[in-house]
Each structure stands twice: as C-alpha cells, then as structure tokens.
C-alpha positions in Angstrom: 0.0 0.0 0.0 2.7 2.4 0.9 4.1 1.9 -2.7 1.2 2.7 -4.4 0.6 5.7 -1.9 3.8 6.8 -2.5 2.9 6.9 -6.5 0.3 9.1 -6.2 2.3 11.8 -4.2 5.1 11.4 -6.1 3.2 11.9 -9.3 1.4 14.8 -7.9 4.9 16.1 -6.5 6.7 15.7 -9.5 4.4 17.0 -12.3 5.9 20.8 -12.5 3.5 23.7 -13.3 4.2 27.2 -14.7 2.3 30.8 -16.3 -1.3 31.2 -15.7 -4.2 29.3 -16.7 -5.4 30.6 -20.1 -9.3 29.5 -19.4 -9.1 27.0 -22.2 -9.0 24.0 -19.6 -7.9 20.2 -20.5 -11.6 18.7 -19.9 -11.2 15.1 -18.5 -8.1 14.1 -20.5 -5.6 11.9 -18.9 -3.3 12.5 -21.8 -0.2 14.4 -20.8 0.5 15.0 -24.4 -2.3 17.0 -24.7 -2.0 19.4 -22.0 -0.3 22.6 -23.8 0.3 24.7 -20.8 2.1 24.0 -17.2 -1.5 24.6 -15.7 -3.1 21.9 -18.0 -0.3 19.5 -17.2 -1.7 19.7 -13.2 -5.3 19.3 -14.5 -4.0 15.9 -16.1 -2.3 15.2 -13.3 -5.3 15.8 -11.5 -7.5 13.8 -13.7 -5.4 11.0 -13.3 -5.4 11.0 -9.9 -9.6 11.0 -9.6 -9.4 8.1 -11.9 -6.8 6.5 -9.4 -9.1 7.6 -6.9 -12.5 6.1 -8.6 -10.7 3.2 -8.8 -10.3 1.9 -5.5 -13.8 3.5 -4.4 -15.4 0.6 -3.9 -12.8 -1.5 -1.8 -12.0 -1.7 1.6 -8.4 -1.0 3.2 -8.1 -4.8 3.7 -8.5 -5.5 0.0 -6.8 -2.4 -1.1 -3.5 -4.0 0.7 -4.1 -7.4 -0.3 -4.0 -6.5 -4.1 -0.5 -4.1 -3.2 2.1 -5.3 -5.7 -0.4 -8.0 -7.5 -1.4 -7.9 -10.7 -4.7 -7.4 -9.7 -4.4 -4.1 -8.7 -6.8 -1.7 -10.6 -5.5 -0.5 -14.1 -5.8 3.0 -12.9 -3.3 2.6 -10.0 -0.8 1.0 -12.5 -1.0 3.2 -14.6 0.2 5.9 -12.7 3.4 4.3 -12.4 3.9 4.2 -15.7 2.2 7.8 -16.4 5.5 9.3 -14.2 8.0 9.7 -16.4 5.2 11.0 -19.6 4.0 13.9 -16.8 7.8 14.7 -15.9 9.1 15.0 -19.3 5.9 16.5 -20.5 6.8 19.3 -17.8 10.5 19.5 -18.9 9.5 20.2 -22.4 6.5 23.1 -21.1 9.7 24.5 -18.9 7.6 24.0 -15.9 9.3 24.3 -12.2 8.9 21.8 -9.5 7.8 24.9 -7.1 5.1 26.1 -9.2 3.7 22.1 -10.2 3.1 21.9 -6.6 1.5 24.8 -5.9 -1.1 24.2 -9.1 -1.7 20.3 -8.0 -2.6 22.0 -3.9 -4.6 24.1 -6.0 -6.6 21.8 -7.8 -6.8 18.9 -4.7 -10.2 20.2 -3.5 -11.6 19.0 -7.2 -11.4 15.2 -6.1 -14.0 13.8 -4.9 -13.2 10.8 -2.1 -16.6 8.6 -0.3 -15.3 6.1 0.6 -12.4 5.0 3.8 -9.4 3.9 1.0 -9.9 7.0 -1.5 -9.9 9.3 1.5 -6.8 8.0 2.7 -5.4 8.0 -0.4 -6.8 11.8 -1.4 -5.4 12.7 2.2 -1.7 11.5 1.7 -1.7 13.4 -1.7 -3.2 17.0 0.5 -0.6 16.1 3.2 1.7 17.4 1.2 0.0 21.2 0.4 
C-alpha cells in the first residue's frame, strides 16, 4: 500500500507547473500530451489522480492491501506508475518548475471527490503534502 501511496504523491509532486491558466482547460483528458500549458499538465495530473481515486472507491483497506504489488491491482493505479515519467518529461519540455507544479496540484486537490475510507486516505496523503 505504501508503494502505491507513494505513487500518487510522487506523481502529484513531480508533475511541474508554470504561467497562468489561459481558461481554455484540458476537460477530463488523462493525456499528458495534450495538455499545452504547465496549468493543463496539473489538471492531467489531476485527472489522473480521480481516476486512481475512482478506482479503488469501492474496496475496503483490507482488500486495497491485499491486491499491493499484485497484478490485480486496478489498471488506474498502475497506470500511474507508468504515467510518471510522460507527466515529468511533458513538464520539462513546457519548462515547468517543480515549485510552481506543486502549488497548481494544492490548488486543484479540492476538485477530487473521495466517499469512501481507502480513496480518503489516499486523497489525504496526496493533501498532506499542500
């Protein structure tokens, strides 16, 4: 569990932000590619993480750490650790700053929605970090 906790913030932490939000917005897309601004980036970023999120929704902690490190674990949570590396270089190549990627995924935290015990706790060690 720890590991795939430790995705999410990393991914959040990670995806670098910079300039202002034009308006345009990114929609739902989970596309790092698309995103054409540092501000889009941490909407992906965030759109991944609600998927991540969605995900897990309907287990409990229990099964949650009983799928950590299986192949069973929902596509969405392995996908993030293969999405690191697309956000992160997407970010180099926008110019986007560590500092400012932060501050835009804080921002942006309060748009996930969490029900349940295990997307809670996982939306809570992602806002630990704001």
């Amino acid at each position: 569990m720890k590991k795939s906790l430790g995705l999410l913030l990393a991914l959040a932490l990670v995806t670098g932000a910079c300039g202002d939000d034009d308006g345009g917005g990114i929609g739902k897309s989970t596309d790092p590619a698309a995103a054409s601004t540092c501000a889009e980036l941490a909407d992906v970023t965030i759109n991944l993480l609600q998927e991540a999120i969605d995900s897990v929704a309907d287990l409990t902690l229990t099964d949650f750490m009983d799928l950590a490190g299986t192949d069973q674990m929902p596509e969405a949570i392995n996908r993030l650790d293969t999405m690191g590396a697309d956000l992160q270089a997407r970010a180099d190549a926008l110019g986007c700053s560590d500092e400012d990627g932060e501050a835009l995924i804080c921002e942006r935290i309060g748009n996930l929605s969490a029900d349940t015990e295990i997307s809670q706790l996982i939306l809570g060690s992602i806002g630990d970090s704001c």
